[in-house]
Every structure is written in structure tokens, then in C-alpha cells.
C-alpha positions, 0 to 999 in steps of 0.5 A, a space after each residue: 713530320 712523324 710517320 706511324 703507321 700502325 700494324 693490326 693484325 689478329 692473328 698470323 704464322 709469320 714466315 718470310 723468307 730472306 728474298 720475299 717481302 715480309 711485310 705482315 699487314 691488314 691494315 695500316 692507320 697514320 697518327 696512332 700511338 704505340 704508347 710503351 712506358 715504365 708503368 708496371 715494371 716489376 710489378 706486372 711485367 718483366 722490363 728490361 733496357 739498355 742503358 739501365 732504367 732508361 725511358 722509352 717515353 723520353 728523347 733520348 737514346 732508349 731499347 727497351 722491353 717489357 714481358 707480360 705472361 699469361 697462365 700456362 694453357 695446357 698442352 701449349 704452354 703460356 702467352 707472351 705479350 711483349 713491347 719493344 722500343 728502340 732507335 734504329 734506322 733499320 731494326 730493333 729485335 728481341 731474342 729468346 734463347 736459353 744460352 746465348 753462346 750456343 743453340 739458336 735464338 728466337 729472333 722477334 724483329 722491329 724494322 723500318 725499310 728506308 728504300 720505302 719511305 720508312 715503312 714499318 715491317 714485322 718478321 721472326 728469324 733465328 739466330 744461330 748463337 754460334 756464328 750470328 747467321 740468322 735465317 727465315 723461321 716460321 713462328 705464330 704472333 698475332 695482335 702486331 702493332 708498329 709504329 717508325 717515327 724518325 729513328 724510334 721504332 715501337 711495336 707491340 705482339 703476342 706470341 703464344 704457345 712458349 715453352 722453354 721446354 721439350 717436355 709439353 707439360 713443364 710449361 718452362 719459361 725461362 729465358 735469356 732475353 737479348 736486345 739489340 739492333 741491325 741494319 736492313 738492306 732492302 727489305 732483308 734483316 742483317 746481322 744481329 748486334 747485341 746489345 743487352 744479354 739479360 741472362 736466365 730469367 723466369 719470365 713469369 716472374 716481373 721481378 726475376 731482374 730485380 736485385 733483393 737486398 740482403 737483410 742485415 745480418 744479426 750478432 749472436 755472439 755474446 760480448 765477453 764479460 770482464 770478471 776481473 774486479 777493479 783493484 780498489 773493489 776486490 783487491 785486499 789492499 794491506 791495511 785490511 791485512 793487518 787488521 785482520 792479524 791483529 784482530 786474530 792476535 787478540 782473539 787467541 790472547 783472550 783464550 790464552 
């Protein structure tokens, strides 16, 4: 039987710590939707997934993000709006980083916790890029929406205020997004598994992971011409000669 229990939350600083339940709710509604599809990709919003151009609609196997950006809010920086898809029996999560070998990443994470009946939860973390350790981090979301069916975990939230900068006036949003899974034991997120690495990408921009195809190139080189006559056109052939003597003999013998 699907069970979706839908997170509403209008707007909270997330922080938990790894010892306390983290479950952030109002209010929870049974039989609701996260509908999270392909509409809009590289139009509207930033989509990425593993495996490529798989569909978070379908049955099969499908992580899957999309990104949406809002006008930069001086002195803040610019909102987020984002969705996650994913198959896990503990948790899905999607990262900010600006490198991810080194720093920290800004862990957003989806999780089910089977020890309570499957029961959708919501926590930031950060990661250290260095050795995977992740812990409790505070970070402001609102709007939280989840939902668990079997393995499938959706949600969808908004985290504002993002910049990729320390500089308060650059509004930088260029990140690398990671995707990936873990386990839950308990109530407590594990270890961080990667899946996708999408590299730096401007994530105002719906179609920074889009390839552009290279426009043909053009020729300017002129062909070479072949100024050499054919024999039979500029070629003197010895007939001609021999007119051309005898006509010249009897030129000079009329003057004579």
C-alpha cells in the first residue's frame, strides 16, 4: 500500500543534531502527490540525474534533481527551489559544494526511517569533502514537502539567501551538485554515497549542462586553379610550326 505523508512547512532553521530526532513537521497529509517530472528541463530549471535523461515519473531506477533560481535579493543573495527524486531505503540527498575533493558540502537530505514505519524525515548536514564525515549543520529551508512510497522518496524545498560567494554583493551561484543515497540507522543519516558529481555549474543558468553543438566550420581556403593548358588547346603542335616558316619564307622572298 503507498504511503505519502506530505511535509508543509512554511518556513524553519533546520538543525538537528545526530542524537535528536530531526523530523520537521506541521502537518502531515496521507494520499498526496509530490509530482516531480522532466517539464521544464533546460528551459526553466537546472535538471540533473543519474542515470542520463532517466524518468522520475517512471518505475524505474531514477535520482533526479532539478533547480529553479530566483533574482538575486540584495544583500542576501537568491532562492533556491529545488526537487529531488530518488530510490532508497534510507535517504536521498543533494549537495552544494564548490569543489567536491576539498571544503564541505552542503548536504539537503530525503530520508525514510524504517524503524518508524517508513515515516518521511528532512535535515541538512555538511559534509567534509575530505574524509565523508558529515555533521549536524544549521541552515534555513521552508516550503518542505515529502513524500516515501516503498523505496521512492520525493521532496521538494526552498532554501534562500545562497551565495557561492563571500563577497555579500557578488550573488555567486555556481556550484557543483552532487546526488547521491545512504543508509539511516535509526533516525541518524550515514555515510554520503555519490552518485553523480555534476561539476561547476551556473545554476541560474537551466542550460549550464546542456552540451552546445559546435557550428560547422567553414572553408576559407580557396581551391587551387590548374593554369596549365591542356596539350591539344595551348600546346604549339608541329604542324602549326611549319606553317608558320613557310609563310615567313615567302614573306621575305616577295621583298627580295
Amino acid at each position: 500500500m503507498e504511503r505519502g505523508l506530505i511535509l508543509l512547512v512554511a518556513a524553519l532553521v533546520v538543525y538537528v543534531s545526530p542524537s535528536v530526532d530531526g523530523t520537521a513537521h506541521l502537518s502531515f497529509s496521507n494520499d498526496t502527490q509530490v509530482n516531480i517530472t522532466r517539464t521544464g528541463c533546460g528551459v526553466n530549471k537546472l535538471c540533473v540525474e543519474t542515470p542520463k535523461d532517466c524518468d522520475p515519473t517512471g518505475k524505474s531506477s531514477c535520482l533526479f534533481a532539478s533547480v529553479v533560481t530566483s533574482d538575486p535579493m540584495p544583500p542576501n543573495g537568491t532562492e533556491l527551489s529545488i526537487e529531488l527524486r530518488g530510490d532508497s531505503s534510507g535517504y536521498i540527498a543533494l549537495g552544494l559544494t564548490a569543489n567536491a575533493t576539498e571544503g564541505t558540502t552542503m548536504l539537503f537530505i530525503c530520508a525514510q526511517n524504517n524503524s518508524d514505519s517508513g515515516r518521511f524525515f528532512f535535515r541538512t548536514m555538511q559534509r567534509n569533502n575530505t574524509d565523508d564525515a558529515l555533521t549536524a549543520t544549521e541552515t534555513t529551508v521552508k516550503e518542505i514537502r515529502g513524500m516515501v512510497n516503498g523505496s521512492v522518496i520525493k521532496c521538494e524545498f526552498k532554501v534562500p539567501n545562497v551565495n557561492a560567494s563571500n563577497t555579500r554583493s557578488s550573488h555567486a551561484i555556481t556550484f557543483s551538485v552532487l546526488l547521491g543515497t545512504g543508509p539511516v540507522v535509526g533516525n541518524v543519516p550515514g555515510k554520503f554515497n555519490v552518485s553523480l558529481d555534476s561539476g561547476p555549474l551556473a545554476l541560474s543558468n537551466p542550460a549550464s549542462n546542456i552540451p552546445t553543438t559546435a557550428a560547422p566550420s567553414v572553408n576559407t581556403t580557396m581551391p587551387s586553379v590548374n593554369t596549365t593548358m591542356p596539350n591539344s588547346a595551348g600546346a604549339v603542335q608541329p604542324h602549326a610550326v611549319l606553317l608558320l616558316l613557310s609563310v615567313l619564307t615567302l614573306s621575305v622572298m616577295l621583298r627580295a
